[in-house]
Each structure stands twice: as C-alpha cells, then as structure tokens.
N, C-alpha and C positions, 0 to 999 in steps of 0.2 A: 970527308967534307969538313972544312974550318968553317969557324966563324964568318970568315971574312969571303965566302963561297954561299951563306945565306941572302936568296930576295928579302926582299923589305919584310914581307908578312911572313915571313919563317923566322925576322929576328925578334918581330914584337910579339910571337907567338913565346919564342925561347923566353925572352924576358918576362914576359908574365908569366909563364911557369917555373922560373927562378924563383920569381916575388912570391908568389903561391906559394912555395915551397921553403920561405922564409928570409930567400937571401934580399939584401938591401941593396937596394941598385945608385950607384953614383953616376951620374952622365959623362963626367969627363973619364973616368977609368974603362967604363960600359963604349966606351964612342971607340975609343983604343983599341977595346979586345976586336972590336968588331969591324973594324980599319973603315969608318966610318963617322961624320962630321956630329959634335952635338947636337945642333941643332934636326939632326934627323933619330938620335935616341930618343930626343923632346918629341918629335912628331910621331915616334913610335907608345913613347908612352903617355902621350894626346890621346893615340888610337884605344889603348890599351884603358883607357881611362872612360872614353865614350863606350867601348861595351860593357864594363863594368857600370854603369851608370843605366844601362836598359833593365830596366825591372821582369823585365819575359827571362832574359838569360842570368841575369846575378841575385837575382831577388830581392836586393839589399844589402844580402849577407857581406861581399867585399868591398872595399872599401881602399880605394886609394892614397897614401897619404905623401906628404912630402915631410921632412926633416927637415929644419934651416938649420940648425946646431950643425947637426951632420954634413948636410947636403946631398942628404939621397931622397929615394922613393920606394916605397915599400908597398904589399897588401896586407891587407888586414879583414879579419876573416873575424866575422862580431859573432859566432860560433851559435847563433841562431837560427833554429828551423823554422821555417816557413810551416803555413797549417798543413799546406800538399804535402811537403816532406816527415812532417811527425805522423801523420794520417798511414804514409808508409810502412811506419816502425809497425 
C-alpha cells in the first residue's frame, strides 16, 4: 500500500504519528507525498488538532503547533504527567 492508496482517516492517523514521532509536517510537500489537495492535509490536520484538543484523550500533554518561519506543523509533547499517570509509576 502507498501513500496515495490511504482513506482520509488512515492519512491523518499516519500524520499524526509522524508528528508524534517528531517529524515536522509541511502541507505543500505532505499534500504531494500523499497525491492529494492542501487543503485536505489542512482538514487532516484540523482533525488531528480537534482530538488533541479533548482533554479525556490527550490530557493536555500534546500540543499542536504551527511554524510560520518554517511553514510546518509539529506536536509537541510538554513531557507532563498527568496525576492518573504518575499515580501509575
């Protein structure tokens, strides 16, 4: 399977686990790989943005951001446990 063989919610899944994983996403390069319009990497990473933003599933800790220097979008992970999760340790 390519890139350009993912539904919608298999690419903004891949993409956020890029960013997760550190890589910095540019939309026009990201639209390319993925044979696919900017404006739908934008509505991927809308989506990708509204569940990061539910406090049940991210709890704060990531953190969207965008680069205008650059012209990407990254996550960012404020390397904070929550009380549940230290309660774990």
């Amino acid at each position: 399977m390519t890139n350009k063989d993912l539904n919608s919610k298999e690419r903004a899944i891949m993409i956020a686990f890029r960013m997760l994983f550190g890589e910095k996403i540019n939309v026009k390069d990201t639209a390319e790989a993925y044979g696919v319009s900017k404006r739908t990497i934008l509505r991927d990473i809308s989506a990708i943005r509204h569940v990061l933003a539910d406090k049940d599933l991210a709890n704060e800790r990531f953190k969207l951001e965008y680069n205008e220097n650059h012209n990407n979008y990254n996550i960012s992970d404020s390397g904070v446990l929550t009380v549940e999760e230290a309660s774990l340790i």
